[in-house]
N, C-alpha and C positions, 0 to 999 in steps of 0.2 A: 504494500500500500504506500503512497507517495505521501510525503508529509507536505502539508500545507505550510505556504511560506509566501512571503510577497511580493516574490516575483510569479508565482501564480496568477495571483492578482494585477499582474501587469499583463500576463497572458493573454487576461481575458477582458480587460480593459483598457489594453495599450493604447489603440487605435480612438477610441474614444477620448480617452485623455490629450492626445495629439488633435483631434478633431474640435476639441474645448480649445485650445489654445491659437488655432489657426481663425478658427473663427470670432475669439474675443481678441486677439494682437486685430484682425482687420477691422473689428472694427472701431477701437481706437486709434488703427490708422487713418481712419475716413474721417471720423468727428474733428479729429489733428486737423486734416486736412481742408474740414469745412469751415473750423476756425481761424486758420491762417492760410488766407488765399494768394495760392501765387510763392509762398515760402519755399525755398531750397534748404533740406534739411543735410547736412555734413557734405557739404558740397565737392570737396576733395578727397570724400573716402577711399573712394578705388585706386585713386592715385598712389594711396600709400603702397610702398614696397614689401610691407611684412602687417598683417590686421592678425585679431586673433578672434575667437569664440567656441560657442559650445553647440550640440546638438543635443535632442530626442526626438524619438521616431516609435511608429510603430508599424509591424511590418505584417504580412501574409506569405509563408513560408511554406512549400512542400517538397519532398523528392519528386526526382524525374526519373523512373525506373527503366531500367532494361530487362528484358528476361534472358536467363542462358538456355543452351538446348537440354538441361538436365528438365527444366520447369515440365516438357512435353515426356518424358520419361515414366516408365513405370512406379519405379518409386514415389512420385508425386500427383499421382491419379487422383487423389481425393483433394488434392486443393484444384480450386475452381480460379481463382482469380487473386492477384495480389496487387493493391490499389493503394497509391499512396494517397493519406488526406490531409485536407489545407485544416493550417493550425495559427494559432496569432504569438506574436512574442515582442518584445522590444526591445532598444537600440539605447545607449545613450554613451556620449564620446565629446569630442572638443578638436577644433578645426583650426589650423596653420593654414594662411593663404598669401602666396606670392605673388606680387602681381609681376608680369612681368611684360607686356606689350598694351596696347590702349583697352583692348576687347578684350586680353585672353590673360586669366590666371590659371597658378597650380596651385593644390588643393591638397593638405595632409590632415588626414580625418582618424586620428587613432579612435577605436569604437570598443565597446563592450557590448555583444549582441547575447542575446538569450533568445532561443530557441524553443520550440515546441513542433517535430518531426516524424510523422506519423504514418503506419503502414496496414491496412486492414487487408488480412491473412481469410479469404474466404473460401467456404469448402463446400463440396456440392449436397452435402447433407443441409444445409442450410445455415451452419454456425458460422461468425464471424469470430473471429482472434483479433483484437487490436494491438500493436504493438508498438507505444509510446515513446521517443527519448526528446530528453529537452536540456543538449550540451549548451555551453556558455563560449562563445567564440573572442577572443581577442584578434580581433580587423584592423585592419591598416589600408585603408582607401587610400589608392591616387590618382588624383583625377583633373584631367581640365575641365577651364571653366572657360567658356567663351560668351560674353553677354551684347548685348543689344544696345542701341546707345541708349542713353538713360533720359527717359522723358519726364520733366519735375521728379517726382520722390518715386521713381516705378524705374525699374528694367529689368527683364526678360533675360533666363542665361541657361545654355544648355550644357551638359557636364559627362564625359566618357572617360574610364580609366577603367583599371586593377585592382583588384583586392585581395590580398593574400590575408590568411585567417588561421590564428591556431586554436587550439581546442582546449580551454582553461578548468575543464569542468567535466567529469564523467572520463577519465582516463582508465583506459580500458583495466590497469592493475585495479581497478576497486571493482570491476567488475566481476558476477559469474558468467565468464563466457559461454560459459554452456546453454543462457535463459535469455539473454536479452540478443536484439540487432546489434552488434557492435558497428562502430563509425572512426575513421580514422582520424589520427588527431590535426593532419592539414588540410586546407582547403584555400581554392583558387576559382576571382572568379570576374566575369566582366562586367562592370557598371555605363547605364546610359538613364538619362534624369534628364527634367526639366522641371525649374522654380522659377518664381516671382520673386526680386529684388524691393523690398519697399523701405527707405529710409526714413527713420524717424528720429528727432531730434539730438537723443546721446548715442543708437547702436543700430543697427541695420536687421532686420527680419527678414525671414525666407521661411515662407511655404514650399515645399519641395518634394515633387514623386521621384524615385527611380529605381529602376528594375535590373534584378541582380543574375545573371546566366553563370550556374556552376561548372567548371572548366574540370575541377577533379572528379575521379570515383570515389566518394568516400564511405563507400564499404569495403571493411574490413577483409584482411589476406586471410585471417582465420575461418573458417568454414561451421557453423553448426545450424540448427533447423532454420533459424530465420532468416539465413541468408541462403538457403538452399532455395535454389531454380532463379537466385536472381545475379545477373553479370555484371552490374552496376548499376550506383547511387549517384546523383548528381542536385546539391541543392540549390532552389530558383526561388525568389522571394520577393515579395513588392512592398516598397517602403513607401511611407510619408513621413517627410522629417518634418519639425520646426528648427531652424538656424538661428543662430541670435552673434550677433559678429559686434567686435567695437575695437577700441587701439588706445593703446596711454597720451598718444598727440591729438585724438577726440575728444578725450576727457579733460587732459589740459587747455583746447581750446576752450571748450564750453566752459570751463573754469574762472578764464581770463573774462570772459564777458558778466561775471557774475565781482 
């Protein structure tokens, strides 16, 4: 039995919680905006060469299965179907960004992602088997940023990069191999996104989707029932972040005017 903890409770109301935040930052970025018409808020933000911030996210996660030729096999006649299922988890990390051309920066997103990765084991008797893991990943996103030119407090930027990930959580020695899916401790994987830029008076906001394609197999070299009849694992996941970005020469400017 899983013991209850509070990232459970992010599990299952990650997305939500991200969705509270997106939509109460806009709209005190509108009322900002209705207040002070015509205002340019940190007008030479992007310009800066090094900004820094933070994220959270929630995301929608499942494997992309393959099957091997054992699956068609005698031995596995009575499973009917093995089906991965979508599960929720969340993200939270803090962002390095370089700028380095007018439009185009790079992006260093170290993350702490929590997972919840699911596989239902179905047999032609009628029973389902579910079989649950929910490792903790340490990610290192890098990615470009290429944005739009900036129209008053709004621009538009699209972001493709790398993500290499290790497995902070659920290492296979605390495991019994013999019971559960094991998963390998690295993974690799390709990032593409698109957010909204919206400046506000001390730090910059972003609403932001992007979609994660898993490049490794991250099942396990060791072979027991739950990984029989399948050739590989591949995890794909769709995120919403909120971004929240600022810089110590923002904070000092706004300083000096006070």
């Amino acid at each position: 039995m899983q013991t209850l903890n509070i990232w459970h409770k992010f599990y299952l109301h990650g997305l939500k919680v991200v969705f509270g935040f997106v939509v109460g930052f806009c709209l005190v970025a509108s009322e900002a905006r209705a207040q002070l018409p015509g205002s340019i808020n940190l007008p030479n933000f992007d310009e800066q060469k090094v900004h820094y911030g933070f994220l959270i996210g929630g995301h929608s996660s499942r494997f992309r299965l393959k099957y091997s030729d054992e699956f068609i096999s005698p031995a596995l006649d009575s499973v009917h179907s093995i089906l991965p299922t979508q599960k929720f988890g969340f993200k939270i990390g803090f962002i390095v960004n370089f700028h380095l051309f007018q439009y185009l920066d790079v992006r260093l997103a170290p993350t702490f992602s929590f997972y919840q990765l699911g596989l239902d084991y179905r047999y032609d008797n009628g029973t389902v088997l579910e079989e649950l893991r929910d490792p903790t990943y340490f990610e290192l996103p890098l990615l470009l940023k290429y944005k739009s030119v900036r129209v008053d407090n709004r621009a538009i930027y699209l972001l493709a990069g790398i993500t290499p990930a290790v497995k902070v959580s659920g290492n296979k020695k605390q495991e019994d191999s013999s019971e559960r899916l094991l998963i390998e401790k690295f993974n690799l994987s390709i990032d593409v996104g698109v957010g909204l830029d919206l400046f506000q008076p001390l730090f910059k906001f972003s609403p932001e989707v992007r979609y994660s394609f898993g490049l490794f197999n991250v099942l396990d070299d060791e072979e027991n029932d739950f990984s029989a009849g399948i050739e590989s694992l591949n995890i794909h996941s769709f995120t919403i972040y909120v971004t929240f970005e600022g810089g110590p020469s923002t904070f000092r400017r706004k300083a000096r005017r006070y």
